[in-house]
MARMAR-273635 format. One line per field, with one value per atom (N, C-alpha, C): atom name; residue number from 0; x, y, z; residue in three letters. Coordinates in pm, whole numbers, plus 50000, padded with zeros to 5 digits. Example, Ala and Ser with C-alpha at 12.3 -4.5 7.8 and 13.67 -1.06 7.14 Angstrom:
REM MARMAR-273635
atome = N CA C N CA C
num = 0 0 0 1 1 1
east = 51319 51230 51320 51285 51367 51290
north = 49431 49550 49670 49775 49894 50003
up = 50780 50780 50780 50708 50714 50787
residu = ala ala ala ser ser ser
REM end
This chain:
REM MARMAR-273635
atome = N CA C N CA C N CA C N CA C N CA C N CA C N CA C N CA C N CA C N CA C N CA C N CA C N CA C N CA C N CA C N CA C N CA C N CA C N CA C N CA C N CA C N CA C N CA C N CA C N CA C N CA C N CA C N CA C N CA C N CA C N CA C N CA C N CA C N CA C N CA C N CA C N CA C N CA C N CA C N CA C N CA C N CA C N CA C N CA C N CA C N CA C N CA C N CA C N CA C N CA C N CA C N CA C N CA C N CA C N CA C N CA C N CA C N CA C N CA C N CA C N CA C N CA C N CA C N CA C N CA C N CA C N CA C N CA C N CA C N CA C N CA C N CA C N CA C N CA C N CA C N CA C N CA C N CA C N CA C N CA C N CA C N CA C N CA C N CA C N CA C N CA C N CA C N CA C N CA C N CA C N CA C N CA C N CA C N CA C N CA C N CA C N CA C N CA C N CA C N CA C N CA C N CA C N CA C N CA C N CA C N CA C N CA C N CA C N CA C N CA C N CA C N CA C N CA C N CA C N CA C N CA C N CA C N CA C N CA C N CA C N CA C N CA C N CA C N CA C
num = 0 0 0 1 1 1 2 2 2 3 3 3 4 4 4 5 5 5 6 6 6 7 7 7 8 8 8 9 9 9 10 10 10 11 11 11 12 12 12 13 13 13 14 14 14 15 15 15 16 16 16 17 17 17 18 18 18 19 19 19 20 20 20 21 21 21 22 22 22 23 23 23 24 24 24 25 25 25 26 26 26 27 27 27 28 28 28 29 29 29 30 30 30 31 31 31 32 32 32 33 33 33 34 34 34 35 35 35 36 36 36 37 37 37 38 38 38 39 39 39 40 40 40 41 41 41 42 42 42 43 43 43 44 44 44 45 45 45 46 46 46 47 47 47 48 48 48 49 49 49 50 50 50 51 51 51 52 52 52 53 53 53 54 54 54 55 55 55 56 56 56 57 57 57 58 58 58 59 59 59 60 60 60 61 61 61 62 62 62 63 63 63 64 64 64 65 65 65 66 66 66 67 67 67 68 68 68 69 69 69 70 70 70 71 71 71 72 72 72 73 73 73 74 74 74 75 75 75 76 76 76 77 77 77 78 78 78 79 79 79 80 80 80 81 81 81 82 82 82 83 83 83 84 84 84 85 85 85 86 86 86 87 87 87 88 88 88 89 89 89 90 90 90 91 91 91 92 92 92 93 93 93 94 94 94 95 95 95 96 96 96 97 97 97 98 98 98 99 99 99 100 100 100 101 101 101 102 102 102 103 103 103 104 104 104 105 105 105 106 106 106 107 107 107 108 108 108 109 109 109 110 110 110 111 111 111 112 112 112 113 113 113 114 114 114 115 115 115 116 116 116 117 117 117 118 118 118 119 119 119 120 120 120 121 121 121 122 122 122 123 123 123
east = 50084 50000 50088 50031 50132 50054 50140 50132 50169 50154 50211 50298 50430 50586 50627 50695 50786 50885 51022 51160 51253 51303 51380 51515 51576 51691 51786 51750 51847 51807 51915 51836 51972 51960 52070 52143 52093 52157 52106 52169 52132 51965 51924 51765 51710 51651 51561 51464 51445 51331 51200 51173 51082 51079 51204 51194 51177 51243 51216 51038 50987 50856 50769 50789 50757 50790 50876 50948 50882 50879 50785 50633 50521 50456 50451 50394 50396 50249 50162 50010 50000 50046 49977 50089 50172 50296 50219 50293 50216 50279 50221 50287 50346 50456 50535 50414 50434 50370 50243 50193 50024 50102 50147 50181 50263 50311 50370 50279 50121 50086 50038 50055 49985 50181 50240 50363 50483 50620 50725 50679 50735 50747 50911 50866 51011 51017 51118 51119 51240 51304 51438 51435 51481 51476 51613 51525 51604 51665 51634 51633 51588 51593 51575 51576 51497 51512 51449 51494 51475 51351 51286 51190 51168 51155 51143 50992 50901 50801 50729 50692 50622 50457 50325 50243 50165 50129 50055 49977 49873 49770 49781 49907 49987 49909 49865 49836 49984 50057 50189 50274 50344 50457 50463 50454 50421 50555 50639 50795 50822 50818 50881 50945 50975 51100 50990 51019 50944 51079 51090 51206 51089 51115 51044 51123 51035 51169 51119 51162 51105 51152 51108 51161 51195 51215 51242 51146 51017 50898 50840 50877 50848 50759 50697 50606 50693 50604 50702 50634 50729 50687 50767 50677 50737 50658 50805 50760 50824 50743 50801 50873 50874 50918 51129 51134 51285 51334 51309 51368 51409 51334 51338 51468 51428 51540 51655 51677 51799 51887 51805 51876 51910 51800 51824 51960 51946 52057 52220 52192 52295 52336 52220 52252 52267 52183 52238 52386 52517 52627 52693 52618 52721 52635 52532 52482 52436 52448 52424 52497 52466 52512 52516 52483 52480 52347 52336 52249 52144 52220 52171 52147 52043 51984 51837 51774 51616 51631 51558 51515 51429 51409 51276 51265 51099 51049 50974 50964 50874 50911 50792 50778 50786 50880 50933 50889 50835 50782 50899 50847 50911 50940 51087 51130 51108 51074 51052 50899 50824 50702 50643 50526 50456 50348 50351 50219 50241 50328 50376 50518 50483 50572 50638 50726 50802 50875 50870 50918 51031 51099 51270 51267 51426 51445 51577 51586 51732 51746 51850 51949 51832 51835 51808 51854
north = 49881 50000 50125 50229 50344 50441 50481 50557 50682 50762 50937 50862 50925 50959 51106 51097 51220 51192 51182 51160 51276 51331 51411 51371 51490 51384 51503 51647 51693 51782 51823 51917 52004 52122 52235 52172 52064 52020 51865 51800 51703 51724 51623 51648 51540 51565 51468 51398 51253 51201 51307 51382 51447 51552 51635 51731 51700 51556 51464 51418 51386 51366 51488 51619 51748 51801 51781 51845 51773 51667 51604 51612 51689 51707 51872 51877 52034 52091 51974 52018 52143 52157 52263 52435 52416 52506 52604 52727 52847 52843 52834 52876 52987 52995 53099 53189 53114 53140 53188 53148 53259 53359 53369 53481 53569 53571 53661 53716 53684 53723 53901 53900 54056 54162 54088 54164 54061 54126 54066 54011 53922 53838 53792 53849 53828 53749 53668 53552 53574 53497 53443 53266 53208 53100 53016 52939 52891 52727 52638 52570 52521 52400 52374 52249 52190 52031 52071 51964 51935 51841 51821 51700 51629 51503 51459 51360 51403 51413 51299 51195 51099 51107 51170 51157 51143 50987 50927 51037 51109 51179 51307 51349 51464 51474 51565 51557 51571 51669 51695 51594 51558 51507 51472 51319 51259 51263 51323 51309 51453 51528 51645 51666 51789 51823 51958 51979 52144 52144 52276 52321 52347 52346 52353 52398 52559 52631 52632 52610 52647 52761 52856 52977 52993 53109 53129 53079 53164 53108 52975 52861 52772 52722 52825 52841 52771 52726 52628 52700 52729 52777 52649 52658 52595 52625 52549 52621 52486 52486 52375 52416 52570 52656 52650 52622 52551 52650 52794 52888 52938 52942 52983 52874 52733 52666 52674 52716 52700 52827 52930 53060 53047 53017 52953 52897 52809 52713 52735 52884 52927 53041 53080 53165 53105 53013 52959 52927 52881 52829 52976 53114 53190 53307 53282 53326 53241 53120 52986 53024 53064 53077 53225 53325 53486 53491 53623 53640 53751 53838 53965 53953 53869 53889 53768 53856 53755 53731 53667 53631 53676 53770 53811 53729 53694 53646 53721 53691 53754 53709 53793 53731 53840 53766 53865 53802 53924 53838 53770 53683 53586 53626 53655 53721 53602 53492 53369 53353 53358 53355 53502 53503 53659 53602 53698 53682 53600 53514 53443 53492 53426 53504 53427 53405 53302 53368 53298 53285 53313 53373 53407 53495 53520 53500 53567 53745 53761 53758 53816 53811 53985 54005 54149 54158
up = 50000 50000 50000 49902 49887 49991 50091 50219 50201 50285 50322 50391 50337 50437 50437 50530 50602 50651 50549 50625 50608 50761 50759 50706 50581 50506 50525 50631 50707 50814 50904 51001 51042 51114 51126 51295 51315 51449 51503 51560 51605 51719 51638 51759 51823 51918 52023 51938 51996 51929 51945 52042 52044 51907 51902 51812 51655 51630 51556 51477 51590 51549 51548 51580 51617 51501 51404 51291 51166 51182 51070 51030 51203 51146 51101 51001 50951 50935 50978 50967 51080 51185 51229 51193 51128 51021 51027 50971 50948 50792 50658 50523 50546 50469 50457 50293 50213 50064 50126 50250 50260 50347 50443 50477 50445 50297 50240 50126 50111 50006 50063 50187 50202 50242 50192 50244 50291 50343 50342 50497 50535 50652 50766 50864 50942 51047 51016 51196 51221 51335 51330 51377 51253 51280 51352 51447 51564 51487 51464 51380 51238 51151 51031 51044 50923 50900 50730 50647 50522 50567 50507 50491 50346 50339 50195 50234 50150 50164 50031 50088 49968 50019 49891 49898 49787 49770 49646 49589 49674 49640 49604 49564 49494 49385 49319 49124 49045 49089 49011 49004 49198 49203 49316 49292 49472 49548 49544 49595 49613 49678 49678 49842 49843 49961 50001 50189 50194 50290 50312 50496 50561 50696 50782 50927 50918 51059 51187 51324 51422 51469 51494 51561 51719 51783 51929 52036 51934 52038 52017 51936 51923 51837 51711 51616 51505 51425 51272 51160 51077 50963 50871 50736 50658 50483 50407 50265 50192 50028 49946 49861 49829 49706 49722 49624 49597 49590 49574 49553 49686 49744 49899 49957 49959 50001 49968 49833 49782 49827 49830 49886 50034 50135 50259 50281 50222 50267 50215 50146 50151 50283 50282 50433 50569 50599 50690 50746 50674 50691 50764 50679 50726 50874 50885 51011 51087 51103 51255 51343 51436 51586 51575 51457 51542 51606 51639 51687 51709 51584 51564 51433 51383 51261 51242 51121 51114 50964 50897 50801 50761 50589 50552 50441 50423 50350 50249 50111 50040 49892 49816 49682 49619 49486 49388 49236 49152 49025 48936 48866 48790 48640 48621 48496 48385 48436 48311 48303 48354 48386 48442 48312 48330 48418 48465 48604 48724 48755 48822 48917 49030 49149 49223 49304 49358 49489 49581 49730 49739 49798 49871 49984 49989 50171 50132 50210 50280 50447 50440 50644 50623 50721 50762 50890
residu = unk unk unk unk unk unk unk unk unk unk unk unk unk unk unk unk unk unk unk unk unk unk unk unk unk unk unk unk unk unk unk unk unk unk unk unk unk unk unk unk unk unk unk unk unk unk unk unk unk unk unk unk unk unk unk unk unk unk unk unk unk unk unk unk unk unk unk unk unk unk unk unk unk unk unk unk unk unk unk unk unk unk unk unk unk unk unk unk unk unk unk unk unk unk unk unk unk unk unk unk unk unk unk unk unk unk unk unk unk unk unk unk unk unk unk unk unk unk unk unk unk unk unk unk unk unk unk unk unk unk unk unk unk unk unk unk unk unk unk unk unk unk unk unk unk unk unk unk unk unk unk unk unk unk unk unk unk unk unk unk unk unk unk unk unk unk unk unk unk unk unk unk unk unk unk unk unk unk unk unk unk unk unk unk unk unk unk unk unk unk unk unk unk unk unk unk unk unk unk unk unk unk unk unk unk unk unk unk unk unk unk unk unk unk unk unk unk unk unk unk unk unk unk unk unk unk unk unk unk unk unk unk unk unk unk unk unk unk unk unk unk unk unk unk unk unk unk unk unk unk unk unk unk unk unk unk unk unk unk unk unk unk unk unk unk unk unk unk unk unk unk unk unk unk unk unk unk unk unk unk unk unk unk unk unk unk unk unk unk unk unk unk unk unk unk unk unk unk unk unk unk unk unk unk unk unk unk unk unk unk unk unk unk unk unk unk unk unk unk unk unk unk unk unk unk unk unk unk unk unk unk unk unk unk unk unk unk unk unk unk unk unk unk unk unk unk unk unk unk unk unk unk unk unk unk unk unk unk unk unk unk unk unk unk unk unk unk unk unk unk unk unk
REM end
């Protein structure tokens, strides 16, 4: 039987089985992609995990990847948009462990696609 999975295939630190099963679910998440549709969005995220995500009942693509952040106060945001990750995960390496900076979120239109808009993320 083809099932829903959720395997974390990375995370910004070693974690507790608790934080573990806490990180995988993302149902109660806040989208990043809805809360950037009225404006830019700011956290500082305390941790990260990759998730690789198998769900038969996809229409597109039953295999995809989201990040998924927990912040200070313990709120999870999370996003599937590759653009966002890919920029992410370049910032991360060089601000982990400061402590004087947040992450903004927001959407910028798409020079390949008219009418269409896509997710990213600087340090602020």
């Amino acid at each position: 039987m083809d099932e829903f999975t959720v395997v974390i295939k990375e995370s910004s630190r070693e974690l507790t089985k608790k934080e573990r099963v806490k990180m995988k679910d993302f149902s109660n998440a806040i989208k990043l992609d809805e809360v950037t549709n009225d404006g830019n969005f700011v956290f500082k995220p305390l941790v990260y995990v990759i998730l690789s995500i198998h769900n038969p009942k996809s229409k597109d693509n039953p295999d995809y990847e989201n990040i998924l952040f927990i912040d200070e106060n313990g709120t999870k945001y999370v996003t599937g948009s590759q653009t966002f990750i890919t920029n992410f995960l370049e910032i991360w390496p060089e601000m982990e462990g400061e402590s004087d900076w947040e992450l903004e979120c927001y959407k910028r239109d798409s020079k390949n696609y008219k009418g269409k808009q896509f997710l990213t993320c600087s340090v602020i």
